[in-house]
C-alpha positions in Angstrom: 9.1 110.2 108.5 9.7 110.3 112.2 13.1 111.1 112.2 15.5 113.2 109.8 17.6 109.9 109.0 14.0 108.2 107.9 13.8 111.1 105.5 17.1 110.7 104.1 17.3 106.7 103.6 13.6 107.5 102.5 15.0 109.4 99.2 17.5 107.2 98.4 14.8 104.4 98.5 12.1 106.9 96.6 14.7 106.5 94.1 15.1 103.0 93.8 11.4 103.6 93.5 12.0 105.5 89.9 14.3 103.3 88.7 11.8 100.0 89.5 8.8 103.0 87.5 7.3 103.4 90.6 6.9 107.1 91.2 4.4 107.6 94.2 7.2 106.9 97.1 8.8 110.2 96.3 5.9 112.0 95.8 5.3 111.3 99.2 8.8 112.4 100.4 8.9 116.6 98.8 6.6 119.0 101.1 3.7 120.5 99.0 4.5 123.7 100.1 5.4 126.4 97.0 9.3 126.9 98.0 9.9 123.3 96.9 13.1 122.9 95.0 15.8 120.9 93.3 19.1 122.3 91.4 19.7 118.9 89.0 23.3 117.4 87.8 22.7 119.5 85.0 22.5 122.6 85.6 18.5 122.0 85.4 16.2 124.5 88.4 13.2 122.8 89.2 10.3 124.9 91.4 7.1 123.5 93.3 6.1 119.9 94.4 4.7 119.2 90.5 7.8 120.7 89.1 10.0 118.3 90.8 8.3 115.1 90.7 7.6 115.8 86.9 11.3 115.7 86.6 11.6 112.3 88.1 8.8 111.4 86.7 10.6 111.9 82.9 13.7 109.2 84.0 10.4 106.5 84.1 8.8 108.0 80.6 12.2 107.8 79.2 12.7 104.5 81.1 16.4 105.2 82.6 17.3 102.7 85.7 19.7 102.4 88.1 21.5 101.9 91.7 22.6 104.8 93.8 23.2 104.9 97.3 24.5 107.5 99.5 28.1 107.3 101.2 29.4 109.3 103.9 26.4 110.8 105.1 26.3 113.5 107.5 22.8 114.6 109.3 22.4 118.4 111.0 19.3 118.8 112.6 18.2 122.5 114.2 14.9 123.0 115.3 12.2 122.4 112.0 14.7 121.9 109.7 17.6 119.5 108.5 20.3 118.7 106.5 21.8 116.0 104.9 25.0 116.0 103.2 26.6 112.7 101.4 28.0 111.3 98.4 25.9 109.4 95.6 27.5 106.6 94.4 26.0 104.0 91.5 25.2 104.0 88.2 22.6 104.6 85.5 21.4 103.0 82.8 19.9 105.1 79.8 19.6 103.1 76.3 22.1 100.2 77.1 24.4 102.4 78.5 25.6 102.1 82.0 27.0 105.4 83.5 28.7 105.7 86.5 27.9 108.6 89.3 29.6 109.8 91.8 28.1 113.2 93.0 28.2 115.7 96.0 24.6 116.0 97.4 23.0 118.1 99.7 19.3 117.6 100.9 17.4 120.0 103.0 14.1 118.9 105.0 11.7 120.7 107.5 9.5 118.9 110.0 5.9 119.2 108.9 2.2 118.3 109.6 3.0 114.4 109.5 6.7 114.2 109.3 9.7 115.5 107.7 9.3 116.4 104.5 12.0 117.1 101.7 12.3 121.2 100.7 15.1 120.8 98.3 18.0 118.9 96.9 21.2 119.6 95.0 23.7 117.4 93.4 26.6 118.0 91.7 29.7 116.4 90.1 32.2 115.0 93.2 35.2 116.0 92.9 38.6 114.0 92.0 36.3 112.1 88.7 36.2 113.1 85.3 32.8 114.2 85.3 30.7 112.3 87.9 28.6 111.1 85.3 25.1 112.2 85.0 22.9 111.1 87.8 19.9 112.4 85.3 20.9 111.5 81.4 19.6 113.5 79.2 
């Protein structure tokens, strides 16, 4: 990704990506490097590239879908790394069941051989809802 807005709208669309069982778009997207994170809805701490994807890589096994799109967003760029912050807006659907989100997320990149790359995301329950409703159901 050229710029730090590619990488961003190239998450969101990774994810659309998942939800269609399609898995390799954000495989492409982390950074292989070994301080690769992501701090899930609930609670769960995922470490390293195979760590992460894995976790995305259970919504296809367990064959939750979905929209969410990002609202808001705001971009901070400073030298070889980046930030995005925004809120996630959509819903899921796990076993029938649609579930609305709405979630604070927070998205950090560094520019890399080739690109930016994602280092780490976080998203959490947005304020002012009941309980944002689980971007990953369990």
């Amino acid at each position: 990704m050229r710029t730090l807005r590619d990488a961003h709208d190239a998450f969101y669309a990774a994810l659309d990506g998942v939800w269609a069982g399609d898995i390799a778009p954000m495989a492409a997207l982390w950074s292989r490097q070994p301080d690769v994170t992501m701090f899930g809805r609930h609670g769960s701490r995922r470490e390293g590239h195979d760590a992460v994807i894995d976790e995305f890589r259970s919504l296809i096994d367990r064959g939750v879908t979905g929209v969410v799109s990002d609202r808001d967003t705001r971009l901070v760029e400073f030298g070889d790394l980046g930030y995005s912050t925004c809120t996630e807006e959509g819903y899921n659907l796990a076993d029938g069941v649609r579930i609305p989100v709405r979630h604070r997320a927070t998205s950090i990149f560094r520019r890399e051989r080739g690109g930016w790359r994602m280092v780490h995301h976080h998203s959490d329950r947005a304020e002012g809802t009941a309980d944002g409703g689980p971007m990953f159901p369990r």
